[in-house]
MARKE-204471 format. One record per residue (C-alpha): residue number from 1; residue in one letter; x, y, z. Coordinates in steps of 0.1 Angstrom, whole numbers. Layout:
<rs>
@k NUM r A X X Y Y Z Z $
...
</rs>
This chain:
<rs>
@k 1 r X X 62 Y 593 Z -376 $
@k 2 r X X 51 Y 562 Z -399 $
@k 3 r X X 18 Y 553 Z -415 $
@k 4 r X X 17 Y 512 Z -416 $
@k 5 r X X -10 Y 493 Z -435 $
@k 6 r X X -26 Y 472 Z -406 $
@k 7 r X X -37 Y 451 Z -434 $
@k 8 r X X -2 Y 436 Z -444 $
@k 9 r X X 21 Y 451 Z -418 $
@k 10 r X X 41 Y 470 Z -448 $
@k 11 r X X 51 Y 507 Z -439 $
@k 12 r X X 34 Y 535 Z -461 $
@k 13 r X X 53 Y 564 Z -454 $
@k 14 r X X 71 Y 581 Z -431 $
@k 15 r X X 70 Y 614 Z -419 $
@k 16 r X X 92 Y 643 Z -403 $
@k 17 r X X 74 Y 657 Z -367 $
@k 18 r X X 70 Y 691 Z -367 $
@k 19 r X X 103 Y 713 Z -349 $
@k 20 r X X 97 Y 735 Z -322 $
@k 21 r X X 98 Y 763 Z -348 $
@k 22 r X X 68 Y 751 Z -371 $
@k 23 r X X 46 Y 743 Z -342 $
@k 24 r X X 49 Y 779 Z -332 $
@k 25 r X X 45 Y 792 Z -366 $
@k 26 r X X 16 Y 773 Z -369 $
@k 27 r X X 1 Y 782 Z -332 $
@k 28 r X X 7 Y 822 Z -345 $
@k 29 r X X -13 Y 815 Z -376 $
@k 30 r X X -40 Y 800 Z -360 $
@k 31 r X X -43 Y 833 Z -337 $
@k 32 r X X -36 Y 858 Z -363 $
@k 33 r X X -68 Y 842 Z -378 $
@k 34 r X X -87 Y 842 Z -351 $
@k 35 r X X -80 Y 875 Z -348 $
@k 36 r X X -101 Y 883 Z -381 $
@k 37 r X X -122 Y 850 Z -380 $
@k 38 r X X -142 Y 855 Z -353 $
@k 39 r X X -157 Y 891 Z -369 $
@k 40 r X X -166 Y 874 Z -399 $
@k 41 r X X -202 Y 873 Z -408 $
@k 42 r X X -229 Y 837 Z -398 $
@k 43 r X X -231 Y 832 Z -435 $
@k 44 r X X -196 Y 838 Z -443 $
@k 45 r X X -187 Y 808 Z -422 $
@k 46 r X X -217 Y 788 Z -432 $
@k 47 r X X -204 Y 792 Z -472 $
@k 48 r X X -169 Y 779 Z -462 $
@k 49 r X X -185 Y 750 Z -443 $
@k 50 r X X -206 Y 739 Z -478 $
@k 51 r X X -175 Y 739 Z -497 $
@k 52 r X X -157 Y 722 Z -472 $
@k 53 r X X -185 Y 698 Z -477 $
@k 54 r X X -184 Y 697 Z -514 $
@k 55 r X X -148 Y 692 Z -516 $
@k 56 r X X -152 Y 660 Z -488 $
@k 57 r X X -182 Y 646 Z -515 $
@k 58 r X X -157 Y 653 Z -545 $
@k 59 r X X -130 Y 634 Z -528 $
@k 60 r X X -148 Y 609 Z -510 $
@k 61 r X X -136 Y 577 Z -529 $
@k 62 r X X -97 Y 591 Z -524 $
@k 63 r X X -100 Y 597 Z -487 $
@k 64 r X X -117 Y 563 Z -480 $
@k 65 r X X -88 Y 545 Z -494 $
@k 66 r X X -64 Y 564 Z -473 $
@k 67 r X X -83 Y 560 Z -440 $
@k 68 r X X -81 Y 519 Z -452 $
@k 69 r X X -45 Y 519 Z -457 $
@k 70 r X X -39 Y 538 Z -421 $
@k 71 r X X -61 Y 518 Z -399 $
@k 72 r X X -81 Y 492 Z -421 $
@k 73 r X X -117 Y 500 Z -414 $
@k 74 r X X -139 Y 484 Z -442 $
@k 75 r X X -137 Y 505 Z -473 $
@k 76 r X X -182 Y 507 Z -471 $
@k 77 r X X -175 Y 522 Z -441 $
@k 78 r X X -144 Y 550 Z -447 $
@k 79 r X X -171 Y 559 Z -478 $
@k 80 r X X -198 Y 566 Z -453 $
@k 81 r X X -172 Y 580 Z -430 $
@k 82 r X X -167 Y 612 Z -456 $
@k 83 r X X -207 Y 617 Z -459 $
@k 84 r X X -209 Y 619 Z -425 $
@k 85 r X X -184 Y 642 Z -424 $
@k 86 r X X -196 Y 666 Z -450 $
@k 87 r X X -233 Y 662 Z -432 $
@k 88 r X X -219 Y 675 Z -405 $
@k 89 r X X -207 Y 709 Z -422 $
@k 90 r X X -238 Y 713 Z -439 $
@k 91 r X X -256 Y 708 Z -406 $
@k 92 r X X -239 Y 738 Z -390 $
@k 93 r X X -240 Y 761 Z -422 $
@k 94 r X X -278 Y 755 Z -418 $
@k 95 r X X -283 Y 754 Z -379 $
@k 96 r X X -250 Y 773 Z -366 $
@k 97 r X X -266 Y 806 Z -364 $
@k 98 r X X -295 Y 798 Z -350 $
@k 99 r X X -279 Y 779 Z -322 $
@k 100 r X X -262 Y 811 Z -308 $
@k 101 r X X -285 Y 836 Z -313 $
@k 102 r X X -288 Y 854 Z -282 $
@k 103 r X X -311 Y 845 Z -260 $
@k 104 r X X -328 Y 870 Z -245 $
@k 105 r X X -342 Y 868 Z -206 $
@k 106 r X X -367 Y 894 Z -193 $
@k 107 r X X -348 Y 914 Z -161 $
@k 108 r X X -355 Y 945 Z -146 $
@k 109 r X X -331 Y 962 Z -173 $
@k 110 r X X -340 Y 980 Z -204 $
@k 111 r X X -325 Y 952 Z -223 $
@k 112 r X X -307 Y 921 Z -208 $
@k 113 r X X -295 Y 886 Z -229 $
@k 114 r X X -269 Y 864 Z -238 $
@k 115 r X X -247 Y 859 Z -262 $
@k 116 r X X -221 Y 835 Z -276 $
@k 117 r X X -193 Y 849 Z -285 $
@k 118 r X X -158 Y 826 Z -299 $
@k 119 r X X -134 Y 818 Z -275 $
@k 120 r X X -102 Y 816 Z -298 $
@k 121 r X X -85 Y 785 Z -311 $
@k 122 r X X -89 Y 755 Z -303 $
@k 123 r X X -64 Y 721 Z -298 $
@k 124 r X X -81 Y 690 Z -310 $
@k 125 r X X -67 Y 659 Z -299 $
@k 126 r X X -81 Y 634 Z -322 $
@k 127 r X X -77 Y 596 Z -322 $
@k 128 r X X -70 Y 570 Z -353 $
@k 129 r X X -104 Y 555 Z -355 $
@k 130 r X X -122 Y 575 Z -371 $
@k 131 r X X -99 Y 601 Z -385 $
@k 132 r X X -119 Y 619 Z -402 $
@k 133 r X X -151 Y 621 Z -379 $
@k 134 r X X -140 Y 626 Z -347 $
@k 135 r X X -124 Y 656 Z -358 $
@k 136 r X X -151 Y 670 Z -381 $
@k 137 r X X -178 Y 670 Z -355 $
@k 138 r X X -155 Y 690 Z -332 $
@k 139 r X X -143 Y 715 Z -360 $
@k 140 r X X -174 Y 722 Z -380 $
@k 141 r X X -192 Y 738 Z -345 $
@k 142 r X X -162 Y 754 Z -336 $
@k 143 r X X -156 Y 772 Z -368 $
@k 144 r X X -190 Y 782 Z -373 $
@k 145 r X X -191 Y 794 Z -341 $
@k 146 r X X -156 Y 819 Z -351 $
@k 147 r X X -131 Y 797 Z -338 $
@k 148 r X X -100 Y 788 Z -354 $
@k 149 r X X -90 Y 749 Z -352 $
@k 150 r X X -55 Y 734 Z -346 $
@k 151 r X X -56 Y 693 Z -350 $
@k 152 r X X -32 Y 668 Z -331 $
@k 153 r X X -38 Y 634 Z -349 $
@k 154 r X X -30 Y 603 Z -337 $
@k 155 r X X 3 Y 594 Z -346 $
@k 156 r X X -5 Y 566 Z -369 $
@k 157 r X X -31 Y 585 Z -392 $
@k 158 r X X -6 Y 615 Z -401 $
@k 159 r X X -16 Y 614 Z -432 $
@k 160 r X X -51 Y 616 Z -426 $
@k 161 r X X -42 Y 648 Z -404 $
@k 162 r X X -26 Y 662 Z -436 $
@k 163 r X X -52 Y 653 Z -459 $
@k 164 r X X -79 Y 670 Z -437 $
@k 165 r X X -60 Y 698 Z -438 $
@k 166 r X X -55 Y 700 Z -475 $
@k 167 r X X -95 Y 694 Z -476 $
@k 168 r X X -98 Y 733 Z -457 $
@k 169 r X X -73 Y 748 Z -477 $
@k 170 r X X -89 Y 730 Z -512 $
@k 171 r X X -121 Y 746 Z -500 $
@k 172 r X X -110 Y 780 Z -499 $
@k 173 r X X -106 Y 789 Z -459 $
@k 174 r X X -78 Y 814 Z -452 $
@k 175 r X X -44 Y 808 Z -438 $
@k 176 r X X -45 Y 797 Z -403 $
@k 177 r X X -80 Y 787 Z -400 $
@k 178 r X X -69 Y 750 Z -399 $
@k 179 r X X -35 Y 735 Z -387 $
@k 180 r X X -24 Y 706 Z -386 $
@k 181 r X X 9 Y 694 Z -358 $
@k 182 r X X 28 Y 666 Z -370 $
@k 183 r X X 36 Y 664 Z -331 $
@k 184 r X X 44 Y 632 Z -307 $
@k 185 r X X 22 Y 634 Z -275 $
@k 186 r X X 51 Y 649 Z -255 $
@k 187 r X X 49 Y 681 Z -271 $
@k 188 r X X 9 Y 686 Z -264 $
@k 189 r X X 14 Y 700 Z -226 $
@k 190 r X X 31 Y 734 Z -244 $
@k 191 r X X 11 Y 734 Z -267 $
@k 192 r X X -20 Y 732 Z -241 $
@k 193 r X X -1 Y 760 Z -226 $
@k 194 r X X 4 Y 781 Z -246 $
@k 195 r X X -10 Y 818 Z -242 $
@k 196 r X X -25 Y 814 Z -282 $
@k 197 r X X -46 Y 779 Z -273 $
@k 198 r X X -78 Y 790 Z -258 $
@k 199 r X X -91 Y 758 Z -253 $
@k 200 r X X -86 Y 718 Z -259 $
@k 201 r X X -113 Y 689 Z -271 $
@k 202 r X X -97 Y 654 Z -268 $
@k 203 r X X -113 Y 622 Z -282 $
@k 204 r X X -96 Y 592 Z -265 $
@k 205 r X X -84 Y 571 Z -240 $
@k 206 r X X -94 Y 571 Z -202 $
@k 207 r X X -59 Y 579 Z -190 $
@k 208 r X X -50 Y 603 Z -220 $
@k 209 r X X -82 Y 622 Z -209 $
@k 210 r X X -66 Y 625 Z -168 $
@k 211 r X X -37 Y 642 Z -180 $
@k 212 r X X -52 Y 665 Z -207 $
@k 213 r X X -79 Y 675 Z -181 $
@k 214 r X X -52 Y 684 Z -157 $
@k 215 r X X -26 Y 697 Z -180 $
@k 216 r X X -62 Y 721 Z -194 $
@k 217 r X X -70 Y 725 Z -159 $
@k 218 r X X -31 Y 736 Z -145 $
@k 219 r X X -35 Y 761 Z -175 $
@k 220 r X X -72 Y 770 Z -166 $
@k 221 r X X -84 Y 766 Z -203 $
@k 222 r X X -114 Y 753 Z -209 $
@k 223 r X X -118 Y 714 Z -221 $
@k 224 r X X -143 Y 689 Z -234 $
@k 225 r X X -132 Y 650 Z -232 $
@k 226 r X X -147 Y 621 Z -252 $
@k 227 r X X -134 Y 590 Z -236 $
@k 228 r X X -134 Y 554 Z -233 $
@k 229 r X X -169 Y 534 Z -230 $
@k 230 r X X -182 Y 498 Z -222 $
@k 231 r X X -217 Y 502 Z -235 $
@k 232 r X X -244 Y 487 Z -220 $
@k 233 r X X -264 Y 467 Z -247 $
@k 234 r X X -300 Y 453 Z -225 $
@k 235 r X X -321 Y 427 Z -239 $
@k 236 r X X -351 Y 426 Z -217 $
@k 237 r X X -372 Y 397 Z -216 $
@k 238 r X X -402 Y 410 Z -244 $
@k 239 r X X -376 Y 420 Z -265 $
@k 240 r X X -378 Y 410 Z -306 $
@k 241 r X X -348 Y 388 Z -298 $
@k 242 r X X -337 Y 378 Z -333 $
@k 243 r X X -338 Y 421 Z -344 $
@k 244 r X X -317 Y 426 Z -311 $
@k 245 r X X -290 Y 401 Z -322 $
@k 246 r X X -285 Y 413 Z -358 $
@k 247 r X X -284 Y 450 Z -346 $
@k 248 r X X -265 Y 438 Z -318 $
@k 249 r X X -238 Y 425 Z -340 $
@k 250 r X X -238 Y 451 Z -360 $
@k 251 r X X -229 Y 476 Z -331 $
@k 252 r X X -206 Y 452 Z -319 $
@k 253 r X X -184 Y 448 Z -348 $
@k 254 r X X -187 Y 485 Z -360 $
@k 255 r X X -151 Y 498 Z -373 $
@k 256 r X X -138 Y 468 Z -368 $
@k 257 r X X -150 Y 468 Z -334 $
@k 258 r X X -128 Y 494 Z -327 $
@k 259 r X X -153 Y 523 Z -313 $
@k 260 r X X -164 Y 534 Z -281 $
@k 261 r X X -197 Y 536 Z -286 $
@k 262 r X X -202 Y 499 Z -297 $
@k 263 r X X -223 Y 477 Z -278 $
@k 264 r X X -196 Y 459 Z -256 $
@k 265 r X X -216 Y 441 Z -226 $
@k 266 r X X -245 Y 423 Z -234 $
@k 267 r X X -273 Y 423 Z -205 $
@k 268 r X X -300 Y 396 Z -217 $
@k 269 r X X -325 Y 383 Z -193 $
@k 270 r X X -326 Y 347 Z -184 $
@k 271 r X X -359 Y 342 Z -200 $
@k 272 r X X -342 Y 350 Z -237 $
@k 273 r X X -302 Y 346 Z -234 $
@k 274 r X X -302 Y 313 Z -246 $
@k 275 r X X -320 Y 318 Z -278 $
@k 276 r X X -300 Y 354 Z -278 $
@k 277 r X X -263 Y 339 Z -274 $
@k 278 r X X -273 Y 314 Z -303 $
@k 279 r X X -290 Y 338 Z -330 $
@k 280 r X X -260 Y 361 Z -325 $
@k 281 r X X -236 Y 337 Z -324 $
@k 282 r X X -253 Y 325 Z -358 $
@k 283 r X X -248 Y 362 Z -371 $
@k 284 r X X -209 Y 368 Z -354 $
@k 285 r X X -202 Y 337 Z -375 $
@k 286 r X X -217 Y 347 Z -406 $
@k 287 r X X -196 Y 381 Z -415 $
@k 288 r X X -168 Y 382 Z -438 $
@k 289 r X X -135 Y 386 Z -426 $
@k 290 r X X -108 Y 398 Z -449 $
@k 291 r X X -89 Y 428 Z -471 $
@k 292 r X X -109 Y 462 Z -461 $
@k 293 r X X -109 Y 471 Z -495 $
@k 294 r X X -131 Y 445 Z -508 $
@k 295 r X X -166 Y 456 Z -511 $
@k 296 r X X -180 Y 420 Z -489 $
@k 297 r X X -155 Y 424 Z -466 $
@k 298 r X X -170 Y 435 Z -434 $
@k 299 r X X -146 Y 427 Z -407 $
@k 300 r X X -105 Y 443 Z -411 $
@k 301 r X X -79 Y 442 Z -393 $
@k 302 r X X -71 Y 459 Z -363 $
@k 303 r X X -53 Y 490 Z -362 $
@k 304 r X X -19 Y 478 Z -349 $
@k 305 r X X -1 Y 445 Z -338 $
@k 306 r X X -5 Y 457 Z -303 $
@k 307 r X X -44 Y 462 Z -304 $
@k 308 r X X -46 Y 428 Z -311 $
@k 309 r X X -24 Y 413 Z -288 $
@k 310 r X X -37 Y 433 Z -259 $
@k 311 r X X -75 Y 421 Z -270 $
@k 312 r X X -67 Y 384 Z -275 $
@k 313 r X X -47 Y 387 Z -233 $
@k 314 r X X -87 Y 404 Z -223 $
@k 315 r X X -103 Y 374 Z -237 $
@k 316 r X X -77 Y 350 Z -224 $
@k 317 r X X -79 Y 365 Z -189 $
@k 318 r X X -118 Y 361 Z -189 $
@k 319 r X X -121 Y 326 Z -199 $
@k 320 r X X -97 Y 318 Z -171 $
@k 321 r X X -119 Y 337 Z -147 $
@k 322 r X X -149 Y 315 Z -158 $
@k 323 r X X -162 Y 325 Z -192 $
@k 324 r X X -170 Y 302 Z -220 $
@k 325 r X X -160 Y 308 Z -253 $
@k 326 r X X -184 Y 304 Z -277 $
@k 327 r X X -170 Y 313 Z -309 $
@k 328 r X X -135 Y 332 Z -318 $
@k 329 r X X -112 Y 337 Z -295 $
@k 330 r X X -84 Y 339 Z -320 $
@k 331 r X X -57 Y 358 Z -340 $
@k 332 r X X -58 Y 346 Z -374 $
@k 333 r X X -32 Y 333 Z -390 $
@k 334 r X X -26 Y 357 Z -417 $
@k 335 r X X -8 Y 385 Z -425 $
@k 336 r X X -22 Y 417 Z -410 $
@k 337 r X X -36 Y 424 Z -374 $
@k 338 r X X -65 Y 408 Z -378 $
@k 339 r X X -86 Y 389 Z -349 $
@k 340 r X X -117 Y 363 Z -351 $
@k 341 r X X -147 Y 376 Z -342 $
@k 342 r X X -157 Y 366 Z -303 $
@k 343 r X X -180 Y 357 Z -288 $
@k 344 r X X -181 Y 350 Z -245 $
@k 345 r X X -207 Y 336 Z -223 $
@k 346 r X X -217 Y 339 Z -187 $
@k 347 r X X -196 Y 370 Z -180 $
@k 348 r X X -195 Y 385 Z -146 $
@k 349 r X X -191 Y 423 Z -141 $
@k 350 r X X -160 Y 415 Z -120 $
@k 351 r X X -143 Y 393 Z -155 $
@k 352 r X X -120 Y 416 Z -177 $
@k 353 r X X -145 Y 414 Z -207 $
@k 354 r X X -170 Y 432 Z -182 $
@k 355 r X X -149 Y 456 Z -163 $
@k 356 r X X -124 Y 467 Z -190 $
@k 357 r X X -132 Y 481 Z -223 $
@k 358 r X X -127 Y 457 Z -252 $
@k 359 r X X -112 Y 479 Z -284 $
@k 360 r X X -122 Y 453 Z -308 $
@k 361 r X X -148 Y 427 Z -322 $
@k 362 r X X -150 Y 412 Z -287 $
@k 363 r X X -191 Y 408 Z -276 $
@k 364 r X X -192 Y 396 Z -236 $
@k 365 r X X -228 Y 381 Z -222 $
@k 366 r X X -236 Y 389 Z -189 $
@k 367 r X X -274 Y 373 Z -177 $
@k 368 r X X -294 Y 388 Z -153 $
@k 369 r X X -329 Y 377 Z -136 $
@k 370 r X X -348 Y 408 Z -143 $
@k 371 r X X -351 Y 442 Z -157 $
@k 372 r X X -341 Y 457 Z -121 $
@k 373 r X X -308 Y 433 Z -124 $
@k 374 r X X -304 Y 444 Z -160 $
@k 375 r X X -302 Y 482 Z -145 $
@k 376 r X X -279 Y 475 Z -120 $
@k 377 r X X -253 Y 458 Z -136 $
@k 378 r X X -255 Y 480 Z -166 $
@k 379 r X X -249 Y 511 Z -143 $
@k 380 r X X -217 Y 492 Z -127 $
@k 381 r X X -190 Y 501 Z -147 $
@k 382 r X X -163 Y 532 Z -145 $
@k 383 r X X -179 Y 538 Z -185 $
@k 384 r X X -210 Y 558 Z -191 $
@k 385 r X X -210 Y 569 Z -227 $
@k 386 r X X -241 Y 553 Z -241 $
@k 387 r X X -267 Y 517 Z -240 $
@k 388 r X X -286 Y 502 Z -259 $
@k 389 r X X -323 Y 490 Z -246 $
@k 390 r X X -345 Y 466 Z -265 $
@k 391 r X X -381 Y 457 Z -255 $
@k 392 r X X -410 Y 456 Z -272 $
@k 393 r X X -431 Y 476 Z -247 $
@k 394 r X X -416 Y 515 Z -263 $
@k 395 r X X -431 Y 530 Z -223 $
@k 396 r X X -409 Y 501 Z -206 $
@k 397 r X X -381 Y 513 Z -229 $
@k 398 r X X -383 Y 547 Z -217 $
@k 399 r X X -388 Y 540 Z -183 $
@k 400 r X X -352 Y 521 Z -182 $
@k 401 r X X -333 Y 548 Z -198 $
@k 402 r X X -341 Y 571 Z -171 $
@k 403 r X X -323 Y 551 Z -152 $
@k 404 r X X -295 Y 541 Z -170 $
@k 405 r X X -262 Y 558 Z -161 $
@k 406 r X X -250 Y 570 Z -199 $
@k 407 r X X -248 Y 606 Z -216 $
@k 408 r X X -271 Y 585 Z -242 $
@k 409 r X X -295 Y 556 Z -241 $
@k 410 r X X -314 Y 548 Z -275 $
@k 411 r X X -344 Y 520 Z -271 $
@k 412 r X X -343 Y 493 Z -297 $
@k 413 r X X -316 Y 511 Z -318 $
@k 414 r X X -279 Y 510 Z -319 $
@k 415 r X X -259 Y 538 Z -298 $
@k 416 r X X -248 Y 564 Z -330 $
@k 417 r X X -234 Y 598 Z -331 $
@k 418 r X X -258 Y 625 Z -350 $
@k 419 r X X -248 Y 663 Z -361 $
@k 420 r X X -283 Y 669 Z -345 $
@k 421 r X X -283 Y 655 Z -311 $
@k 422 r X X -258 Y 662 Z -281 $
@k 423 r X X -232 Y 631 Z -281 $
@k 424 r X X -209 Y 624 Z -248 $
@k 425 r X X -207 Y 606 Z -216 $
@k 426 r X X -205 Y 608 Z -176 $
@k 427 r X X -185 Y 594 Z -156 $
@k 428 r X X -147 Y 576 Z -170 $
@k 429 r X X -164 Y 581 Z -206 $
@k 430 r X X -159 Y 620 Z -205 $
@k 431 r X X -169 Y 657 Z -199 $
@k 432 r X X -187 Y 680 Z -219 $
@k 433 r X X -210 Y 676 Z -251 $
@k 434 r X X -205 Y 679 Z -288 $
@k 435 r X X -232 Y 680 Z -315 $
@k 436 r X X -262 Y 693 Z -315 $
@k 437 r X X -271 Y 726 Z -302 $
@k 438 r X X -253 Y 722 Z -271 $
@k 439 r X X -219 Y 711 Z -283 $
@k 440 r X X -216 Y 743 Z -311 $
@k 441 r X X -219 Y 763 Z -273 $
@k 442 r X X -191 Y 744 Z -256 $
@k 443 r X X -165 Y 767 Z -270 $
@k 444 r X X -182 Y 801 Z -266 $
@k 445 r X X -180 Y 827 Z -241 $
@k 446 r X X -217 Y 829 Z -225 $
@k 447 r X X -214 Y 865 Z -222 $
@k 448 r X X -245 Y 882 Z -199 $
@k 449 r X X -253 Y 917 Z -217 $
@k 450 r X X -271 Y 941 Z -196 $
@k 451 r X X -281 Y 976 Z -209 $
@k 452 r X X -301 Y 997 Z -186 $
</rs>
């Protein structure tokens, strides 16, 4: 298993893959603790949770520089990364317990209510692009909630997995409560298996999410999927077109470009898309591009050689279906996997740049007549994970997210993920919720109590 700096190429380190042995040592931890884990007290969990979050702030500057070297996301943004991630703890320390308490429901019984009780650990399968994230805001519910947590990484952040794991133990949680498998993606059917897995969350790709789902499924385990998206970004024709370029470059070329909830298609009506494909062309051009751990830099690399190659075929393929390039449309010729930022014109939702997702700082234009045209092609796509509306009428705004296809639709704001809100998508972008109120109940029993 290697860790290679995107930014040069250069190997980091190499690591040995967990043996059939360790994996099971590690799987019996995780259920021993559980064991224990789930009787421990709401503010026993919520006091490891703020020192898991203390240790993320103490360290913050250290694991930015690894999540750099791994997979070359500007260094402003691995910084921000760790807040986030330590906001997230402190969220559920705060919140967790109120979010399960049992909820009570008048019956004909003496007493009657619900209650949310742990279901045991849980496998996350995490990707690389935001190592740290994706993970926490699956972990921190699950743990306040009394599970124990046993991460998969992507195999080119291992030592992100490692360092996350080092961040629990630093903190003070107790053998077992966090794992980490140093495990290729061939050994995660037995572990989904397994008697001592209780349940699986995945963060990635459409077809990785098929075969967890059915591998979950075969074992009847309850699972939660975060998948791929092609987000919807609509620029109606009142909208403040010069905000909605510079936010919507700003989505666009978020981690690199390299997130699934980055604006992807651009819907602008005909009455603004020539004024919008020129201010954001202005602002695509005006970004630095260069080492992720310069402060100005705000463009990396991508995250391997075969990211980029695969991104610069998509924009190939879709200018020889008909779109124009406007800007980009280029590896750069420099060491590193780094790609120009791109810019296409008068997509069609059949062209690859429409009906594929782009993992990278690739923005496709699609015009439309009207806000009804606007709402139909945003809803055809296979992706439903979030959009992006901008109009200046706020009524208008909420009128069109009713009717836009996505687990989340935000009007004249950029699609984020937030501790306090449920975060996840229908259709080929995934099942199940995490955040919020909601997601801290996705891996609980919902157990009726009935006393007469």
């Amino acid at each position: 298993m290697e860790s290679v700096n995107p930014t040069t190429g250069a190997t980091l380190e190499t690591y040995d893959e967990h043996d059939g042995a360790e994996v099971d040592r590690r799987l019996g931890a995780s259920w021993d603790r559980w064991a224990s884990w789930r009787g421990t007290s709401f503010g026993e969990r919520a006091e490891l949770l703020r020192d898991v979050a203390d240790t993320l702030e103490k360290r913050r500057d250290e694991l930015a520089r690894l999540m750099v070297q791994e997979m070359g996301k500007p260094i402003t943004a691995a910084r921000s990364e760790v807040e986030k991630c330590a906001w997230v703890c402190r969220y559920y320390a705060d919140h967790g317990e109120d979010h399960l308490r049992h909820d009570v429901i008048e019956t004909d019984a003496r007493t009657s209510y619900v209650r949310f009780d742990p279901l045991g650990p849980l496998l996350a399968i995490m990707p690389w692009n935001f190592p740290f994230w994706q993970l926490f805001r699956a972990a921190a519910p699950s743990i306040m909630a009394g599970n124990t947590v046993v991460l998969k990484h992507a195999s080119n952040v291992p030592g992100c997995a490692l360092e996350i794991e080092r961040v629990f133990a630093d903190s003070g949680a107790p053998d077992g409560l966090f794992q980490t498998l140093l495990v290729g993606s061939s050994a995660i059917g037995d572990v989904i298996g397994d008697d001592r897995i209780r349940a699986v969350t995945l963060t990635g790709s459409v077809g990785a999410g098929r075969k967890v789902a059915a591998q979950a499924g075969e074992a009847l385990k309850k699972f939660v999927l975060e998948l791929g998206g092609s987000d919807a970004f609509l620029v109606l024709d009142d909208a403040d077109v010069a905000r909605a370029a510079e936010v919507g470059v700003q989505s666009r070329l978020i981690n690199n470009g390299e997130s699934c909830i980055a604006a992807k298609r651009f819907i602008v009506a005909d009455a603004v898309a020539d004024e919008f494909v020129e201010r954001f062309r202005a602002e695509l051009e005006s970004r630095t591009i260069g080492d992720p751990m310069d402060e100005d830099t705000d463009v990396g690399p991508l995250a391997r050689d075969d990211l980029r190659d695969d991104l610069h075929d998509q924009v190939r393929r879709s200018v020889d279906e008909g779109a124009r390039l406007v800007t980009g449309g280029t590896s750069l010729d420099r060491e590193g996997y780094f790609y120009a930022p791109t810019l296409l014109d008068g997509v069609t939702p059949e062209m690859t740049a429409a009906a594929e997702e782009t993992f990278g700082p690739v923005a496709a234009v699609l015009r439309v007549a009207d806000e009804d045209e606007a709402v139909r092609v945003a809803n055809d796509s296979e992706f439903g994970l979030g959009a992006s509306i901008w109009t200046e009428d706020r009524d208008r705004g909420e009128r069109v997210a009713a009717r836009i296809e996505a687990g989340c639709v935000f009007v004249n704001q950029l699609v984020k993920s937030d501790p306090r809100v449920p975060f996840g998508g229908i259709k080929s972008s995934g099942i199940g919720r995490e955040l919020g109120s909601y997601g801290i109940k996705e891996f609980t029993n919902t157990k009726t109590v009935w006393v007469e």
